[in-house]
C-alpha positions, -999 to +999 in steps of 0.1 A: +502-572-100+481-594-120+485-629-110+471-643-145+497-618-168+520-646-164+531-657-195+559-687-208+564-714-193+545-720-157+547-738-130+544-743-088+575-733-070+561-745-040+549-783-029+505-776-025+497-803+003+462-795+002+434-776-022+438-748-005+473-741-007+480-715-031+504-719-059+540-697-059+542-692-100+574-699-111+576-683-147+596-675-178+585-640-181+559-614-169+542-585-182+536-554-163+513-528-171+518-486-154+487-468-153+502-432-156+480-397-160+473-390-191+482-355-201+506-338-221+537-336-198+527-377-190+522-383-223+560-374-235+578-380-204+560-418-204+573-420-242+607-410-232+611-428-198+594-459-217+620-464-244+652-453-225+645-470-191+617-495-197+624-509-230+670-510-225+659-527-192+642-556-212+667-556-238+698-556-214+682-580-190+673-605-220+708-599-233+725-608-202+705-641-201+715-651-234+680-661-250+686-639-279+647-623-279+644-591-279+676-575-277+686-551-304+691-516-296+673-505-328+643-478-330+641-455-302+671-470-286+696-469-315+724-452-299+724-466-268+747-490-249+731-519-227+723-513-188+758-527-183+753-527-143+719-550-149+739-577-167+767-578-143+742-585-113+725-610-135+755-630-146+766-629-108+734-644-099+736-666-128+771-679-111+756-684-074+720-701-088+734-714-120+701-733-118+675-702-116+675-688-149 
């Protein structure tokens, strides 16, 4: 993971005591990059797994938290239905941390 692809809001979880205590980000949101093979099975299976896995995740997951980016199931996902499981663990978590997200 790239420590610096943190992007949003950002701060230390963690007290630092000292200059060489390292920082646990705390952050709004994250971006991840897969480094996949790059052939023509890849190529459409990426395309495929990408906007029915990848992409609903996103979509459900900013759906459940109620910030209203991102979350039309338009394009590639038009059909779909949100990851219905994903936004029942995240409102549960929401009710035990009602401070975390």
């Amino acid at each position: 993971m790239l420590t610096y692809a943190v992007f949003g809001g950002q701060t230390c979880e963690n007290v630092l005591t000292s200059a060489c205590d390292t920082c646990d980000i705390l952050a709004s949101g994250m971006q991840l990059t897969f480094l996949l093979n790059s052939n023509k099975f890849s190529g459409f299976t990426a395309s495929e797994w990408e906007a029915k896995v990848f992409i609903n995740t996103i979509k459900s997951f900013n759906y459940a938290v109620g910030n209203d980016y991102h979350t039309a199931l338009d394009g590639p996902l038009e059909g779909q239905t949100y990851n219905q499981a994903l936004i029942d663990e995240v409102h549960a978590l929401q009710e035990q941390y009602p401070d975390a997200i």
